[in-house]
C-alpha positions as CSV (number, residue, x, y, z in Angstrom):
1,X,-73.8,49.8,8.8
2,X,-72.4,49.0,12.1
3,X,-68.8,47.5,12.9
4,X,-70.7,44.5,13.8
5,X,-73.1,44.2,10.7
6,X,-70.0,44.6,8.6
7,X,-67.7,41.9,10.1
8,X,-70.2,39.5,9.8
9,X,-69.8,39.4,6.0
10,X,-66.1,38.9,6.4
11,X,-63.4,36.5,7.4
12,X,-60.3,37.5,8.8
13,X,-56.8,36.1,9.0
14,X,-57.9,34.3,12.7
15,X,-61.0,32.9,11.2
16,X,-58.9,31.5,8.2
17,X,-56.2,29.7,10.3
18,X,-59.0,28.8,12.3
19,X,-61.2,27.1,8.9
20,X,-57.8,25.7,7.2
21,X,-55.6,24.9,9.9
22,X,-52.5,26.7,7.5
23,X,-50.1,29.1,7.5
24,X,-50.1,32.6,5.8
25,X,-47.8,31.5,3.8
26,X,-49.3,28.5,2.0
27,X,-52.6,31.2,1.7
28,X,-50.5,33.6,-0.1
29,X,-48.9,30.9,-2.4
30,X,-52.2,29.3,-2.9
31,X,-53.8,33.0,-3.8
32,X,-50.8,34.0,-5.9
33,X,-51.9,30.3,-7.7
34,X,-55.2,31.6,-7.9
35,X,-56.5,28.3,-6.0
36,X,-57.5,30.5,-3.1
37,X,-60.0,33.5,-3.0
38,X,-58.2,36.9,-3.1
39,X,-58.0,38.9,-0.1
40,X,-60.1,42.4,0.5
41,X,-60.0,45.2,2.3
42,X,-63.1,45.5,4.1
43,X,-62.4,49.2,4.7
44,X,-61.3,51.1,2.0
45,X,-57.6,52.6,1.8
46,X,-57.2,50.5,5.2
47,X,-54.4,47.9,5.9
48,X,-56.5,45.1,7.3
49,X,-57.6,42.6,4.5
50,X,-59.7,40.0,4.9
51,X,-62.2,37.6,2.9
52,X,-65.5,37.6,1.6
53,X,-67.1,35.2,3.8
54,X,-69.6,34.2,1.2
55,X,-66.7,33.7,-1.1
56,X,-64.9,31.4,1.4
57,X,-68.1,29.1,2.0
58,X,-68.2,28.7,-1.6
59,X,-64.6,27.7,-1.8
60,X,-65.3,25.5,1.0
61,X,-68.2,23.6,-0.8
62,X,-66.2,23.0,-3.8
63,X,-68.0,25.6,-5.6
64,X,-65.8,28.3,-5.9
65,X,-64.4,29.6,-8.9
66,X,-61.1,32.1,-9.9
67,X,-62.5,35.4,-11.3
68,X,-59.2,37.4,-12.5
């Protein structure tokens, strides 16, 4: 899978101040709340998280639901 391919099935921090208009903060607190979908790392063992982008549109549409 190309870089490409694979960041077209996430959302990264950019994309979610972008979508929310919020801090990092308030996404933590909201995630630590578990009113927030949980961050991934796209790459594993890599620093750079991100979100499932399916997972945000959900979440978006009111449809999203916390899986602990």
């Amino acid at each position: 899978m190309k870089n490409e391919d694979m960041n077209d099935h996430f959302l990264y921090w950019d994309d979610i101040f972008k979508i929310f208009n919020t801090s990092e903060t308030t996404v933590n607190r909201r995630i630590s709340e578990k009113k927030f979908p949980k961050k991934v790392h796209p790459i594993p063992g890599s620093r750079r998280v991100g979100w499932l982008r399916s997972e945000i549109q959900l979440f978006i549409q009111g449809k999203w639901k916390y899986e602990g």
